[in-house]
N, C-alpha and C positions, 0 to 999 in steps of 0.2 A: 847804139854803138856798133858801127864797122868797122872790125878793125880785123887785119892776118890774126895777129896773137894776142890770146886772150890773159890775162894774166892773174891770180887769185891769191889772196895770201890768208891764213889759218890762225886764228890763236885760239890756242881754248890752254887747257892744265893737263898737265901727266897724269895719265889713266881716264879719261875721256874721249879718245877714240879720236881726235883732231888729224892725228897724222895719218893712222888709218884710213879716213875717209878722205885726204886726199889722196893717197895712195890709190883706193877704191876710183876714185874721181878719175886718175890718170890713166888705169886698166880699162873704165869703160868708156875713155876719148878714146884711147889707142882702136881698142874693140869697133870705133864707126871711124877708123881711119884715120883719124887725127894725129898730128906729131903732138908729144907729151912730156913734159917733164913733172915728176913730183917726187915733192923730197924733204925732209924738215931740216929745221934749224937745231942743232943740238946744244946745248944749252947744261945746265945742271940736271941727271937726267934724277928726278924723283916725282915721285905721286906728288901730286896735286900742284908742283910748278910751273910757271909759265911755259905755254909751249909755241912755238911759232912753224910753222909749214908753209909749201908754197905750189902752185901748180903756173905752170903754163901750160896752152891748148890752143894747138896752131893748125892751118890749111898747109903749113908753109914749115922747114924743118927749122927748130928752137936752136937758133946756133948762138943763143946768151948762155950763159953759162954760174949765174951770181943767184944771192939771194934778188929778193924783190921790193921795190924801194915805193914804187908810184904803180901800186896793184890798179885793175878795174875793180876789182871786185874783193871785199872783206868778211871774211867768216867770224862769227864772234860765239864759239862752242859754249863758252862760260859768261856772262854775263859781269859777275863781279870783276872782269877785267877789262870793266867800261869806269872804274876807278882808279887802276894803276897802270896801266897802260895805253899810250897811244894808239888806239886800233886806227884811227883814220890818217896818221900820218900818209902824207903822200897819197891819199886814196882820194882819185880821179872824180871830178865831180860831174860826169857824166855818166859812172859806173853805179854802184849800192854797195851797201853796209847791210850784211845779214846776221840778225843778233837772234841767239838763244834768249826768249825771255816770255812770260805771261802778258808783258805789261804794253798796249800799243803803241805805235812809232815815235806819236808826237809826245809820249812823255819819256822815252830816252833820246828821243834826238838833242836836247840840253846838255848830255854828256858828252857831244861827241864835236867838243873843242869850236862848232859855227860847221860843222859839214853840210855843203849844202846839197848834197845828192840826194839820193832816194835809200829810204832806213826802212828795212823789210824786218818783222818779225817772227815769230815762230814759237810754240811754246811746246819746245824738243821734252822736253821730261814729263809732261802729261803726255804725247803720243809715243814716247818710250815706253813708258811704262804700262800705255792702254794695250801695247802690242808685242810689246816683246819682255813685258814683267819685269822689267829695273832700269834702272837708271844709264841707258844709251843714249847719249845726244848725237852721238855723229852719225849714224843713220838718216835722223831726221832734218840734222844740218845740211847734210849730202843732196837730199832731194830737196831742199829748199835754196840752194845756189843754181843747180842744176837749174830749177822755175824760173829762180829772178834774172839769170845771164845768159838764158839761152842759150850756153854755149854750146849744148849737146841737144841733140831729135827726144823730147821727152817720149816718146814713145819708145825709140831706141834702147834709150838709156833706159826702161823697165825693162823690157828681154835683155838687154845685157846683163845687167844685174841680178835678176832671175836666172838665167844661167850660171851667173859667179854664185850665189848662192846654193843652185844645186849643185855645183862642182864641191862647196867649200863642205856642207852642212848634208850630204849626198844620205846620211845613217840619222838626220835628225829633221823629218818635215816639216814639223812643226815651228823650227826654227824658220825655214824656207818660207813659209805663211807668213809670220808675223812679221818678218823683215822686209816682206814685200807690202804687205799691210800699211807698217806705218811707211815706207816711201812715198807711196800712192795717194797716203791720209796729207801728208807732210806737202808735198808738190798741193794739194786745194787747200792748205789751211796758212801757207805762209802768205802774210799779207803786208802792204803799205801802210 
């Protein structure tokens, strides 16, 4: 896919870290120059509801200004909202669907209404928790869209992040470790 602007859109639940990491996602386009937007959708704001977010990532400045309707690219933080929600609406079948889940491609791609793109996997909450002790998915989602769309220099995008890290975490190393841990684990484990 070449295209100016990249477009990504988020769902996971309140208190999962979705909007977070696109936030995170938008800080380190910006960081290798990129024009950025990220922003969520707000909604009912409570633990564990649907949440929806969205990034653009441009060469070129983002003068749209709306949510995102015909994304490249799908984050899917939560899994169980491959049951009530339309994650692939309008999701480009040239781009990918990147789902939080254990279980490989070909046995959720069924849920995902005939999408015929490419259904990336990831199993965030076992490398959440190998690396940073609980249940974090948006770390590992982060570095698993980052893999599948290219959008960002994977190499870049680790010292970017590694620096936001020791800017964020400067009194806790340990945190700084393991959150680069599973990025690095996340970017070789997500798969087709």
């Amino acid at each position: 896919m070449n295209k100016e602007t990249i477009e990504i859109r988020w769902h996971g639940r309140g208190g999962q870290g979705a909007k977070t990491a696109c936030l995170l996602l938008a800080d380190a386009a910006f960081a290798s120059g990129k024009h950025v937007q990220g922003f969520p959708e707000y909604g009912p704001e409570r633990m564990g509801a649907p949440i929806t977010a969205y990034n653009r990532i441009s060469d070129i400045p983002c003068t749209i200004h709306s949510n995102i309707y015909s994304p490249d690219y799908v984050v899917v933080v939560d899994e169980s909202l491959l049951h009530s929600v339309d994650v692939t609406a309008g999701l480009n079948p040239e781009g990918a669907i990147v789902i939080n889940t254990p279980k490989p491609a070909d046995e959720v791609r069924p849920l995902l209404k005939g999408y015929t793109g490419g259904v990336y996997t990831l199993d965030a909450r076992k490398l959440s928790e190998e690396h940073l002790g609980g249940y974090f998915p948006n770390t590992p989602m982060l570095a698993a869209i980052v893999q599948v769309s290219k959008v960002l220099d994977p190499v870049r995008f680790i010292a970017d992040m590694e620096a936001s890290f020791k800017h964020k975490f400067a009194t806790k190393p340990h945190v700084i470790a393991g959150n680069m841990n599973c990025l690095i684990q996340s970017m070789k484990e997500v798969h087709a």
